[in-house]
gemmi code that builds the backbone of each chain (N, CA, C; Angstrom):
import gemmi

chains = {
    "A": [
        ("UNK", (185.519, 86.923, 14.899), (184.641, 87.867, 14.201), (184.206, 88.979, 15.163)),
        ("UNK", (184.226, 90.562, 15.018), (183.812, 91.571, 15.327), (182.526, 91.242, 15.966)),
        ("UNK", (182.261, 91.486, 16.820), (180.680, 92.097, 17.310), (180.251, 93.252, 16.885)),
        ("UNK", (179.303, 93.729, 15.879), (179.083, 95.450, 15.641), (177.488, 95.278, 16.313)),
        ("UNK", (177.295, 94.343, 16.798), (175.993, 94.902, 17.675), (175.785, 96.004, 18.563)),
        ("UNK", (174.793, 96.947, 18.299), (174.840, 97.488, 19.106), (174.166, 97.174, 21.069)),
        ("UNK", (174.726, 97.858, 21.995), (174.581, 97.722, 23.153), (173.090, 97.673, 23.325)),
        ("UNK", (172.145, 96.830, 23.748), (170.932, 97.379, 23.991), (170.761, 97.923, 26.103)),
        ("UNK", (170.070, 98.737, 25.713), (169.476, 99.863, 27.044), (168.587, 98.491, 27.581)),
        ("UNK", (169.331, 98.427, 29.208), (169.007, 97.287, 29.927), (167.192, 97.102, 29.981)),
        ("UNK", (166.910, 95.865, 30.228), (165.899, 95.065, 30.004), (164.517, 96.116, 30.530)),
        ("UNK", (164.885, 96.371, 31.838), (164.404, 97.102, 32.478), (163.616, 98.760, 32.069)),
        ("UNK", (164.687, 99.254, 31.672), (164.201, 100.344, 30.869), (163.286, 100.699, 29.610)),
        ("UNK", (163.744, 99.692, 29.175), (163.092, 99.023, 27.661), (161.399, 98.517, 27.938)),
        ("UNK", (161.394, 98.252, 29.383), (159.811, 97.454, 29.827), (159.191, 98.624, 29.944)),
        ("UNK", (160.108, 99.262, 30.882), (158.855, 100.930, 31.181), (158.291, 101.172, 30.048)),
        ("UNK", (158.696, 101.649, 28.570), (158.206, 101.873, 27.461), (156.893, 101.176, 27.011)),
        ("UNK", (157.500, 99.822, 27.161), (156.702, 99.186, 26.294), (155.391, 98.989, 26.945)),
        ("UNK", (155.302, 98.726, 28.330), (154.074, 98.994, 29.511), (153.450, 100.418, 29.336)),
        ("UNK", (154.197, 101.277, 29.195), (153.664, 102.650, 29.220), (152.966, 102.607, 28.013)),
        ("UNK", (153.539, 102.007, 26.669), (152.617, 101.895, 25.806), (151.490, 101.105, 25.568)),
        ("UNK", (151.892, 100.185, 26.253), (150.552, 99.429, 26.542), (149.336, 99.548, 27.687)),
        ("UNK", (149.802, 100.322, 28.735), (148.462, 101.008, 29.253), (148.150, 102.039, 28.664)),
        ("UNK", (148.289, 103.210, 27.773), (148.293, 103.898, 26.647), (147.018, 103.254, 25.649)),
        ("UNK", (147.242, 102.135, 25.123), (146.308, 101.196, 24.433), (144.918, 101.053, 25.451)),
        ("UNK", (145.414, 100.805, 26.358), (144.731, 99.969, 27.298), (143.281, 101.341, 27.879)),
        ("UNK", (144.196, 102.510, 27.863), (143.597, 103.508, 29.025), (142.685, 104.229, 27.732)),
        ("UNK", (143.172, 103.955, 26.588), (142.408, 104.778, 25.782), (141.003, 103.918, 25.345)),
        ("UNK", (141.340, 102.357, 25.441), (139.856, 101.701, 25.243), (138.981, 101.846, 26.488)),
        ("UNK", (139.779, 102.459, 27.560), (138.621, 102.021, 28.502), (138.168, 103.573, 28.709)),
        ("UNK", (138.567, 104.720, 28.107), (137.730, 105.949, 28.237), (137.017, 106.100, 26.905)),
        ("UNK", (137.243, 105.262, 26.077), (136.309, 105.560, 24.872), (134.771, 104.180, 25.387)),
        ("UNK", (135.329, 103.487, 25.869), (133.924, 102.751, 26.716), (133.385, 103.461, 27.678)),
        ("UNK", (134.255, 104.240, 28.302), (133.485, 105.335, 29.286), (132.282, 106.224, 28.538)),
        ("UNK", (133.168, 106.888, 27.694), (132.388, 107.553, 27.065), (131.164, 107.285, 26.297)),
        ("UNK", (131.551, 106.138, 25.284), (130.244, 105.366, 24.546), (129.032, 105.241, 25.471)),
        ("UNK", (129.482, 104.430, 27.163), (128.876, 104.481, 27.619), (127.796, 105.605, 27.749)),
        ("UNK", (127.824, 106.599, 27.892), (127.505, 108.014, 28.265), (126.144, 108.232, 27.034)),
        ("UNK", (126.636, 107.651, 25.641), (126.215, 108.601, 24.815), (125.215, 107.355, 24.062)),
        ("UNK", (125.904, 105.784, 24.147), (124.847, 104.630, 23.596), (124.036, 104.401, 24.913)),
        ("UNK", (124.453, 104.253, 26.043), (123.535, 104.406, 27.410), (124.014, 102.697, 27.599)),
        ("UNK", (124.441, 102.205, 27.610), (125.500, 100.544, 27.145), (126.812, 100.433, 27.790)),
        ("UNK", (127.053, 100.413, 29.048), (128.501, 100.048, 29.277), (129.162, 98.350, 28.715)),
        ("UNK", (130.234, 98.330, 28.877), (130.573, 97.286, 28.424), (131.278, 97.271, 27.034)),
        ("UNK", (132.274, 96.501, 26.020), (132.609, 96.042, 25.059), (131.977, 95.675, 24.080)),
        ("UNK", (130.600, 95.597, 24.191), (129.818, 95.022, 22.848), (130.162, 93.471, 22.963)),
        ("UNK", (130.562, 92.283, 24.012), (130.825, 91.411, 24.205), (129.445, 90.844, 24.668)),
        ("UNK", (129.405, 89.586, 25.436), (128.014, 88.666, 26.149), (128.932, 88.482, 26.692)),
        ("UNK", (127.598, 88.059, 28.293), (128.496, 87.634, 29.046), (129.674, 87.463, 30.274)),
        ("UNK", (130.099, 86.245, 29.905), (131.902, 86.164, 30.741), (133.071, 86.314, 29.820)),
        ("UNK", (132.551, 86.693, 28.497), (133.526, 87.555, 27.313), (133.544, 88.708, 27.981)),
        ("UNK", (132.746, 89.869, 28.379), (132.416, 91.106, 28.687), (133.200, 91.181, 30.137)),
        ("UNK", (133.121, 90.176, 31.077), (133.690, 90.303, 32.399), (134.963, 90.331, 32.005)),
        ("UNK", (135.445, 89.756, 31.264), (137.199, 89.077, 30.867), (137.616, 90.389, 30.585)),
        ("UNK", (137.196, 91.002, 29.404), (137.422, 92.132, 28.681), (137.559, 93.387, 29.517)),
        ("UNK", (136.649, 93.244, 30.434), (136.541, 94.620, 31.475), (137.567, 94.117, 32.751)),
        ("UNK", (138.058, 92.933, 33.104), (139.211, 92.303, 34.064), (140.747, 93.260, 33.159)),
        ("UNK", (140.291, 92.181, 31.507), (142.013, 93.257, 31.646), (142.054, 95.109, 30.814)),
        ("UNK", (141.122, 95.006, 30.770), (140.783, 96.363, 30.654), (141.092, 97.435, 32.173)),
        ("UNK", (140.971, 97.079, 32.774), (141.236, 97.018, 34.254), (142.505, 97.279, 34.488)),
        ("UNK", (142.883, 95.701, 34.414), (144.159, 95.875, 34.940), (145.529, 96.574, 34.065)),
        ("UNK", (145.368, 96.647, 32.393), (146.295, 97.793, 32.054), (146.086, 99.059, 31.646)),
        ("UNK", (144.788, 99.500, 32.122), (144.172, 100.469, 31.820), (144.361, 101.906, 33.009)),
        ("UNK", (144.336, 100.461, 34.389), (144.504, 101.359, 35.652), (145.563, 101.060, 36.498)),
        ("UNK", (145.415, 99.412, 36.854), (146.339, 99.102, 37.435), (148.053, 98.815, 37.206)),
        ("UNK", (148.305, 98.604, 35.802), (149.626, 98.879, 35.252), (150.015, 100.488, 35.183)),
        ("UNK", (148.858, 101.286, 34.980), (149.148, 103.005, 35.037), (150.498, 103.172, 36.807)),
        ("UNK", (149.014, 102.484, 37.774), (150.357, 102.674, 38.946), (151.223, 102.012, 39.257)),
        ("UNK", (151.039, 100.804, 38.891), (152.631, 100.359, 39.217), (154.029, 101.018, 38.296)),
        ("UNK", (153.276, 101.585, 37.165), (154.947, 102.467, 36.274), (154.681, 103.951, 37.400)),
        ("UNK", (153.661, 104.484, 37.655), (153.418, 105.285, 38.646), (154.917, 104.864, 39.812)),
        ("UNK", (154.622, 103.722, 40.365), (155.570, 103.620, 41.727), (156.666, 102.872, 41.150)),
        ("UNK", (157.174, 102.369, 40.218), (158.243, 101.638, 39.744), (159.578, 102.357, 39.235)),
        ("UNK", (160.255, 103.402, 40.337), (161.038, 104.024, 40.089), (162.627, 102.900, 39.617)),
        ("UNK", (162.427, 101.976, 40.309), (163.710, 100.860, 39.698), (163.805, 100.833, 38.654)),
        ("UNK", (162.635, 101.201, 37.845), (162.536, 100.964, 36.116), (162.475, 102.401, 35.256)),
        ("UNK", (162.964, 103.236, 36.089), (163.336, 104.633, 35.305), (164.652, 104.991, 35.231)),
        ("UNK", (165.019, 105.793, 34.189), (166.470, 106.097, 34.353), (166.605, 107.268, 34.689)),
        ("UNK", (167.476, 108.225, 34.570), (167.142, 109.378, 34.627), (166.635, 110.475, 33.764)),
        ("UNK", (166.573, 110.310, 32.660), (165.710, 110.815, 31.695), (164.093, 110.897, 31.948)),
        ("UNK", (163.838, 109.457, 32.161), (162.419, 108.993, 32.488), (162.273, 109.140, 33.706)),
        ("UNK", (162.922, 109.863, 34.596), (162.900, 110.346, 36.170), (162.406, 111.571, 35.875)),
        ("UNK", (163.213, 112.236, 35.021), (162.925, 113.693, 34.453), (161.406, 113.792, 33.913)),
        ("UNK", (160.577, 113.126, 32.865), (160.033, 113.219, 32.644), (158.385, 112.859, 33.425)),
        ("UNK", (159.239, 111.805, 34.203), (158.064, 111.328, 35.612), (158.121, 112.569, 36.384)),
        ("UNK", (158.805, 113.486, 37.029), (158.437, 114.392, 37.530), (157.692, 115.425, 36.690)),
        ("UNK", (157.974, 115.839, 35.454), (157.273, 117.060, 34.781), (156.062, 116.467, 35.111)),
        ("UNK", (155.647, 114.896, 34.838), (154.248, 114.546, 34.673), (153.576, 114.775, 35.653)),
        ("UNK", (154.565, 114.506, 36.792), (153.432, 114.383, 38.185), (153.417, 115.695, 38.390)),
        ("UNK", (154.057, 116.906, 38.335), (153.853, 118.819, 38.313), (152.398, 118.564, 37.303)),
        ("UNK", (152.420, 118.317, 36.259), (151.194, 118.793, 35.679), (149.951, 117.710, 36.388)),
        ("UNK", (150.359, 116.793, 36.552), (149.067, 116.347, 37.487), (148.921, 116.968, 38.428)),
        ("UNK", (149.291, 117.471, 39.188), (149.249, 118.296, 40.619), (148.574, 119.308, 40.107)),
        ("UNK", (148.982, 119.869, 38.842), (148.106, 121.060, 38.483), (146.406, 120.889, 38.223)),
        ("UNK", (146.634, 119.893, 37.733), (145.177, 119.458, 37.183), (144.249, 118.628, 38.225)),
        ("UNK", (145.393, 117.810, 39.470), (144.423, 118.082, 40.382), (144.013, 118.874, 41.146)),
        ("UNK", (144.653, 120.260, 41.368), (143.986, 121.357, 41.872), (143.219, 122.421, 40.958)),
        ("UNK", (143.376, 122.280, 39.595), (142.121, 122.910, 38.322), (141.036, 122.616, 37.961)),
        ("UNK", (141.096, 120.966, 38.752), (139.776, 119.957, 38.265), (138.855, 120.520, 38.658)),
        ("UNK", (138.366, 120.800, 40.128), (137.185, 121.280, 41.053), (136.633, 122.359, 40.360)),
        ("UNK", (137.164, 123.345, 39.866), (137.114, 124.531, 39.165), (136.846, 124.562, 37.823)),
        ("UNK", (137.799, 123.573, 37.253), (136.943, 123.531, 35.951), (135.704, 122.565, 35.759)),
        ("UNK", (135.569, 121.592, 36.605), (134.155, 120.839, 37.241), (133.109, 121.516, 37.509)),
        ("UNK", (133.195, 122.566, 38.147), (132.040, 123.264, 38.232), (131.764, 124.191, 37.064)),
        ("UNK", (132.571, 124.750, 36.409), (132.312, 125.723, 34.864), (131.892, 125.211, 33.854)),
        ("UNK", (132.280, 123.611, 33.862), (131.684, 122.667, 33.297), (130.189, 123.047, 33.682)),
        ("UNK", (129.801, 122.168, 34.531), (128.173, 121.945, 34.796), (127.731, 123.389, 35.325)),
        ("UNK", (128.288, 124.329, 35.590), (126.980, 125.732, 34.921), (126.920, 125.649, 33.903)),
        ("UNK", (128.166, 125.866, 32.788), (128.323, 125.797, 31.452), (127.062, 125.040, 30.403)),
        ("UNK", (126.859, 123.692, 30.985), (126.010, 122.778, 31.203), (124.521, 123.054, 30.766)),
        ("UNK", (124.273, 122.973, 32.514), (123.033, 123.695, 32.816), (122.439, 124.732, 32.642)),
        ("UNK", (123.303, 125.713, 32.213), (122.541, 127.256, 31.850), (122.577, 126.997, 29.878)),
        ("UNK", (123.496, 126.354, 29.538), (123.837, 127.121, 28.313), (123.439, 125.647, 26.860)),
        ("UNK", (123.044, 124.404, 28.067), (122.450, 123.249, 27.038), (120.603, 123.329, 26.896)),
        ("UNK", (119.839, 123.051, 25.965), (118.381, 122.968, 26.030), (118.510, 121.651, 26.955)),
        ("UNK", (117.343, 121.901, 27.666), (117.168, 120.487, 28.698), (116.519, 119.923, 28.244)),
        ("UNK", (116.153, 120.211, 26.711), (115.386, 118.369, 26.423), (116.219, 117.602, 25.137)),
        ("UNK", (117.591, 118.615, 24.949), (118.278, 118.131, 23.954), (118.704, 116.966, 24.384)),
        ("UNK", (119.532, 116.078, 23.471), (120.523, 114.545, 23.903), (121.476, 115.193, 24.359)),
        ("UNK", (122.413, 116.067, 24.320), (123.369, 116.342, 24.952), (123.263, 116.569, 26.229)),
        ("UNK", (122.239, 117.380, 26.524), (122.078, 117.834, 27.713), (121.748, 116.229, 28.885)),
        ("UNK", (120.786, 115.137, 28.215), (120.674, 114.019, 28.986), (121.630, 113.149, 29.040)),
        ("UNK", (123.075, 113.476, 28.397), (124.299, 112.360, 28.515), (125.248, 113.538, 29.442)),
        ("UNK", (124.946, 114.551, 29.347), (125.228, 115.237, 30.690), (124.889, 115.262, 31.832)),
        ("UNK", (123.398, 114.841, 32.048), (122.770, 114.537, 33.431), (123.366, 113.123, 33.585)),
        ("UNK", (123.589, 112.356, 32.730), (124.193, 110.977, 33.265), (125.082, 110.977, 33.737)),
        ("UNK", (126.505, 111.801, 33.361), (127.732, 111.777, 33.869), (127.332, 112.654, 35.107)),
        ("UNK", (126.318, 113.968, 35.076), (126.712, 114.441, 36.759), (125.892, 114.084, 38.114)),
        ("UNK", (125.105, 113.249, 37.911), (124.081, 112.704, 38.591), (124.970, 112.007, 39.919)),
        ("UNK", (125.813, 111.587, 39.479), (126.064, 110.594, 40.437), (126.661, 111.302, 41.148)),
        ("UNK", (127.271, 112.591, 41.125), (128.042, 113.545, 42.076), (127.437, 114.005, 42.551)),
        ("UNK", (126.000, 114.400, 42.057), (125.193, 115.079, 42.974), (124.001, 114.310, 43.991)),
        ("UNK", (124.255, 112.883, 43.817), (122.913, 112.174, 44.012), (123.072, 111.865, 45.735)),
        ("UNK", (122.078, 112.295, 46.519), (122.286, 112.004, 48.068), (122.275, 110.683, 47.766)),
        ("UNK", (123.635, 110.016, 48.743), (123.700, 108.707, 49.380), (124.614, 108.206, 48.543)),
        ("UNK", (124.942, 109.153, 47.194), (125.812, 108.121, 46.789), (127.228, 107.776, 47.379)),
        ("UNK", (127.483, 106.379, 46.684), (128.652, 105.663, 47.522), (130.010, 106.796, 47.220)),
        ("UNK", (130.398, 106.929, 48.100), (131.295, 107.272, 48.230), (132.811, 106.651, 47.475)),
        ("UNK", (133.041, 104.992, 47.544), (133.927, 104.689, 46.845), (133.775, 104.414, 45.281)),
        ("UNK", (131.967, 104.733, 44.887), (132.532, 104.943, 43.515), (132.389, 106.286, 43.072)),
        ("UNK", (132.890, 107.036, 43.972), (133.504, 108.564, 43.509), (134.454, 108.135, 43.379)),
        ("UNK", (135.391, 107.569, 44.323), (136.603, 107.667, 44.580), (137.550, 106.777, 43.647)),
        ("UNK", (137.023, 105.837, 43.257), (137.031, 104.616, 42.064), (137.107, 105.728, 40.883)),
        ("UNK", (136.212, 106.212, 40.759), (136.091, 107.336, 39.186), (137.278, 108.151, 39.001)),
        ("UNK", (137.398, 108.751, 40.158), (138.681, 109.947, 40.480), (139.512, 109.049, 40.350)),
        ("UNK", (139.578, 107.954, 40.698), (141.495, 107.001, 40.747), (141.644, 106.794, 39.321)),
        ("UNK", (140.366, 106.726, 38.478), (140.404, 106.203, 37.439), (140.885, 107.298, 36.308)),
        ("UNK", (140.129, 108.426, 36.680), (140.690, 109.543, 35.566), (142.264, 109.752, 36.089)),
        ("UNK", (142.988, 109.610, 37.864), (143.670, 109.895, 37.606), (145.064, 109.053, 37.079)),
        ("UNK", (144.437, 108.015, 36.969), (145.363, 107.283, 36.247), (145.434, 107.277, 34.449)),
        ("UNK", (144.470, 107.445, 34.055), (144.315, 108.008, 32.474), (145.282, 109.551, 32.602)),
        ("UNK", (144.895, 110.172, 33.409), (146.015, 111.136, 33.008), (146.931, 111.273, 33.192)),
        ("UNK", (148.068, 111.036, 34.441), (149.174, 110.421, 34.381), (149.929, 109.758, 33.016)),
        ("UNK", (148.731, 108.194, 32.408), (149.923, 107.984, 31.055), (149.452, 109.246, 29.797)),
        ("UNK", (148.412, 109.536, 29.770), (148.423, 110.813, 28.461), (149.438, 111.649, 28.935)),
        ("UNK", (149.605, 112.417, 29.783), (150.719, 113.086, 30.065), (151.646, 112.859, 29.893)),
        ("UNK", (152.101, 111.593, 30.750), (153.643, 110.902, 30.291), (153.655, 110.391, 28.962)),
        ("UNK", (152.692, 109.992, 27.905), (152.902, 110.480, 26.818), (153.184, 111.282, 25.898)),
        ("UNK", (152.216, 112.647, 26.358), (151.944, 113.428, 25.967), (153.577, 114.324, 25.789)),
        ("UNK", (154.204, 114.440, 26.945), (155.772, 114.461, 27.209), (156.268, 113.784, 26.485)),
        ("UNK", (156.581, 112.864, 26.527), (157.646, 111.807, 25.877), (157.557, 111.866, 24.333)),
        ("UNK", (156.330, 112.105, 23.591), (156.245, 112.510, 22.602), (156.855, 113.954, 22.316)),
        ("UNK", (156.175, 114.737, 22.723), (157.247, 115.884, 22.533), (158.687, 116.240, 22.955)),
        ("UNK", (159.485, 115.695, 23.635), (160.562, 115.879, 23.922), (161.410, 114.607, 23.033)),
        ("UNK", (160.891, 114.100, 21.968), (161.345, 113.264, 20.929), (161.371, 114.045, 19.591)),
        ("UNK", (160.302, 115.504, 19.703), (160.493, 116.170, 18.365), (161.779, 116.797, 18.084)),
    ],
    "B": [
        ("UNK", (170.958, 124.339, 29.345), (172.394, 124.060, 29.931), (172.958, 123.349, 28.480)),
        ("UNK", (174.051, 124.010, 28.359), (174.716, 123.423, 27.061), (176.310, 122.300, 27.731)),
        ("UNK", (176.458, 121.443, 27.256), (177.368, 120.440, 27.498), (178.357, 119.973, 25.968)),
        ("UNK", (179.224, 119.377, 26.462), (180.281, 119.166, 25.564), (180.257, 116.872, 25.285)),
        ("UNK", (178.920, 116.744, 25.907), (179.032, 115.056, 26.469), (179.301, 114.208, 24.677)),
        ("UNK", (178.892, 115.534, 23.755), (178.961, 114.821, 22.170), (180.342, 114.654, 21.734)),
        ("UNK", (181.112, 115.653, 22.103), (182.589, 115.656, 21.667), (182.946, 115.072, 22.702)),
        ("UNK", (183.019, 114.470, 23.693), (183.942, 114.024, 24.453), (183.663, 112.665, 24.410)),
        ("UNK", (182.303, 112.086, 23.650), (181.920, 110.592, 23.530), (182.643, 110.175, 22.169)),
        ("UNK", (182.380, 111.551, 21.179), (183.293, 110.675, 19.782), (184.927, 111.530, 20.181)),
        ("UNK", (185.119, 111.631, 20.814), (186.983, 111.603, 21.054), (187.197, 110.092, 21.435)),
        ("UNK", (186.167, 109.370, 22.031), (186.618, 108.308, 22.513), (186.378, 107.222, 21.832)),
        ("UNK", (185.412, 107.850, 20.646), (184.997, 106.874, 19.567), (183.490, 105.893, 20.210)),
        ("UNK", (182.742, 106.510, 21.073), (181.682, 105.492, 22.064), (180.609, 106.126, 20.850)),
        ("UNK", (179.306, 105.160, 20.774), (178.708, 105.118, 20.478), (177.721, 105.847, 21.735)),
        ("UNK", (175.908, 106.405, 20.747), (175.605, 106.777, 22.314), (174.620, 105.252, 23.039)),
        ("UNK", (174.833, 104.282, 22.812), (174.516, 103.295, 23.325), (175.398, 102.910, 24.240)),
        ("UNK", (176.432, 102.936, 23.480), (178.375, 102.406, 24.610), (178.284, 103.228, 25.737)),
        ("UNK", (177.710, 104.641, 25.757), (177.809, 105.686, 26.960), (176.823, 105.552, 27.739)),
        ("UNK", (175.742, 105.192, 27.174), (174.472, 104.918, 27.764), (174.737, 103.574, 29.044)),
        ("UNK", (175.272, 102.143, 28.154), (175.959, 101.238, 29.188), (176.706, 101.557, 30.104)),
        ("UNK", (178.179, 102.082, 29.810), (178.439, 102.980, 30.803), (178.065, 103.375, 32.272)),
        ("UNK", (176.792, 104.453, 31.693), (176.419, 105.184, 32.603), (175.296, 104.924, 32.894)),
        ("UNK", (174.926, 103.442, 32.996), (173.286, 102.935, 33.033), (172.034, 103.675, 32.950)),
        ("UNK", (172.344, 104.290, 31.972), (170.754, 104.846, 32.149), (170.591, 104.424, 30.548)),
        ("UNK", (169.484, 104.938, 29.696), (169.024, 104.237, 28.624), (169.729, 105.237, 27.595)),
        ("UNK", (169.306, 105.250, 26.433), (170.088, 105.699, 25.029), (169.403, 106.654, 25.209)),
        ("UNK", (168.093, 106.900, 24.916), (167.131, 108.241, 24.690), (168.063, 109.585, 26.402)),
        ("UNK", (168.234, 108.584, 27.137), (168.654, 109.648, 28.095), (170.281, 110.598, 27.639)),
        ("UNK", (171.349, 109.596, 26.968), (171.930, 110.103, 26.252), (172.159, 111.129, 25.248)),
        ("UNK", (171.274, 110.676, 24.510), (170.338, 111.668, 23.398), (169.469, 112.616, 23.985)),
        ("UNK", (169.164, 113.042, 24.730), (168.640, 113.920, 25.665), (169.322, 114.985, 26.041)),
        ("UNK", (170.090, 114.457, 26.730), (171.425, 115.231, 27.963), (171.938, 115.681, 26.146)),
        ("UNK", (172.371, 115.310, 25.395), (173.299, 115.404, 24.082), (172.744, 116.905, 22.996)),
        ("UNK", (171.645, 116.773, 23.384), (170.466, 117.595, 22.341), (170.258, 119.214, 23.411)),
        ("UNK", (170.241, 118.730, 24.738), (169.771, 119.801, 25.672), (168.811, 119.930, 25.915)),
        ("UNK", (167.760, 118.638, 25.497), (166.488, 118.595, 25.769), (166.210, 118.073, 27.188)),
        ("UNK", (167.245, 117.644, 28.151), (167.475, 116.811, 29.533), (168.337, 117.247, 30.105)),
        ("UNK", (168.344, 118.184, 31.114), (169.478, 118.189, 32.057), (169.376, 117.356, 33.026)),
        ("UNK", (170.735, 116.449, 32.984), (171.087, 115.133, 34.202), (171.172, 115.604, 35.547)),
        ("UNK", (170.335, 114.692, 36.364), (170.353, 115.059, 38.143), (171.902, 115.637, 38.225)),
        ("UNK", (172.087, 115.629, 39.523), (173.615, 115.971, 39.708), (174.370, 114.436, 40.113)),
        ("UNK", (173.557, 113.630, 40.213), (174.530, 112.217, 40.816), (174.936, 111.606, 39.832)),
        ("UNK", (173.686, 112.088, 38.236), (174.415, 111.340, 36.770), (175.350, 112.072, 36.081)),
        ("UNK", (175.314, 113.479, 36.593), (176.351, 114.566, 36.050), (177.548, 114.125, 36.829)),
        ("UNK", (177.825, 113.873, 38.620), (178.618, 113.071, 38.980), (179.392, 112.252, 38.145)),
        ("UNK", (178.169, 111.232, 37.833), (178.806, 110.151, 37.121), (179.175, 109.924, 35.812)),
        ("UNK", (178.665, 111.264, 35.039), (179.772, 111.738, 33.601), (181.019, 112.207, 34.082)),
        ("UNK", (181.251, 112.896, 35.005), (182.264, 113.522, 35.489), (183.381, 112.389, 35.253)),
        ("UNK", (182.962, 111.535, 36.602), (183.794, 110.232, 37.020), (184.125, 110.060, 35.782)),
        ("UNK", (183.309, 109.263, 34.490), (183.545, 108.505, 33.174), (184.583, 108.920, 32.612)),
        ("UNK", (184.457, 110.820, 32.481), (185.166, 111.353, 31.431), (186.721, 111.943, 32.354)),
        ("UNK", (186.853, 111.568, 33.602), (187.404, 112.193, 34.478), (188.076, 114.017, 34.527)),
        ("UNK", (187.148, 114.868, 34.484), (186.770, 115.560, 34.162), (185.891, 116.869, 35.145)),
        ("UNK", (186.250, 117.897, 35.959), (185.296, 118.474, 36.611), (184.211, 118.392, 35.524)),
        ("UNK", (183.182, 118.836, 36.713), (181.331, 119.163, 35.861), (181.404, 120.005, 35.099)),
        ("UNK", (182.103, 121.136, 35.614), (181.857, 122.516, 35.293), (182.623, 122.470, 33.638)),
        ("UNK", (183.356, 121.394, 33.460), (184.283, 121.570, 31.817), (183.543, 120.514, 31.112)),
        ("UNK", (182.550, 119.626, 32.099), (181.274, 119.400, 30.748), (180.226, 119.971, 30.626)),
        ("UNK", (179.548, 120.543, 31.417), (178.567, 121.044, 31.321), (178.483, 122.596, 31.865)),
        ("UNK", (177.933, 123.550, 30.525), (177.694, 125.208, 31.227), (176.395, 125.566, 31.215)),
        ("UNK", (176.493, 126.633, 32.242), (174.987, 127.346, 32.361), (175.274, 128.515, 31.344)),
        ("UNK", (174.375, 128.181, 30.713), (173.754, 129.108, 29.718), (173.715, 130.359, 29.587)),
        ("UNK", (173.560, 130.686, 31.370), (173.617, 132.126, 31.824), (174.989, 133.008, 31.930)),
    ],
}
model = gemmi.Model(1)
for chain_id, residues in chains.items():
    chain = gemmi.Chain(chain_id)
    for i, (resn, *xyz) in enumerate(residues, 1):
        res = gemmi.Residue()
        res.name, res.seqid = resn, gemmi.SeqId(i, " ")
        for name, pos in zip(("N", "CA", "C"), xyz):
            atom = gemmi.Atom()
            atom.name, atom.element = name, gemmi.Element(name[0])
            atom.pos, atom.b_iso = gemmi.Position(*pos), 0.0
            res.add_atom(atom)
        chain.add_residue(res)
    model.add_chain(chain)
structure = gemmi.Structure()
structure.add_model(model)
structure.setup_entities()
């Protein structure tokens, strides 16, 4: 009997996807908890607990830490997805040298142009406080920054991969 | 960059999965390079070359 199966695209290739889509899942619950955070004043899942620790462990780990390992896992690209890993990392490069700049247009933007006793304006002092606050730690700047830049990396490489499918 | 990799896969009757095996890289990269939405490094353009035995330059043109 004929085989009409088709060939499937080795194991490997097939994982990048499905990881990429799943820190995708992953990166988008943990900036909409970022954010909630910001605006209910509540970090966390709405969990108790060592439910809440669990949740924020793998929230974690495919949210940020699966972002870099498809980040450094060139064995698992082909050349298509080589192609598209480089456009991504050009527009990250861009956006990490636009950030500082649009960071600060932000918070004049902010500060001159929000009422300071509105709610907006106090879920804005929450997010910039900590950049401006003497003494703060240093690695959770640096924790924050690893963190957005791993959220943007997979939106991008989404953001790509979606359009070069239209 | 426009290429000829569509007619020279159904002369041979390959599916773009069969070309994809082939030339290990995945199907979407096929479909890519095929559409003109992907131009291939030069080591996978190499290695269409090799497949189809074939200079580069009579699969693939610059546009310009």
């Amino acid at each position: 009997m004929a085989d009409n199966t088709e060939p499937k695209d080795p194991l490997r290739y097939r994982a990048y996807y499905w990881l990429l889509n799943l820190s995708f899942v992953f990166a988008l619950i943990g900036l909409a908890e970022h954010i909630t955070s910001f605006i209910i004043d509540k970090s966390g899942f709405g969990l108790e607990g060592s439910a809440n620790l669990i949740a924020q462990i793998i929230v974690n780990i495919f949210g940020y830490f699966l972002p870099f390992f498809l980040m450094v896992a060139k064995f698992m690209r082909d050349d298509y997805m080589e192609g598209l890993w480089k456009r991504t990392v050009v527009v990250l490069a861009y956006a990490v040298a636009i950030s500082p700049m649009v960071f600060v247009l932000i918070a004049w933007g902010c500060e001159l142009g929000l009422p300071h006793d509105s709610a907006a304006y106090s879920i804005w002092r929450k997010f910039y406080e900590p950049f401006i606050t003497p003494g703060q730690r240093g690695d959770v700047i640096v924790s924050v920054a690893w963190k957005d830049y791993m959220w943007l990396f997979v939106f991008i490489f989404q953001f790509l991969r979606w359009r070069a499918s239209r | 960059m426009k290429n000829r990799l569509k007619v020279l896969r159904a002369e041979r009757d390959w599916s773009q999965a069969e070309l994809a095996g082939r030339l290990d890289v995945s199907r979407q990269a096929v479909n890519a390079i095929e559409t003109g939405k992907h131009d291939p490094s030069l080591p996978l353009a190499f290695r269409i070359a090799r497949l189809f035995e074939m200079p580069i330059e009579e699969i693939f043109h610059d546009e310009s």
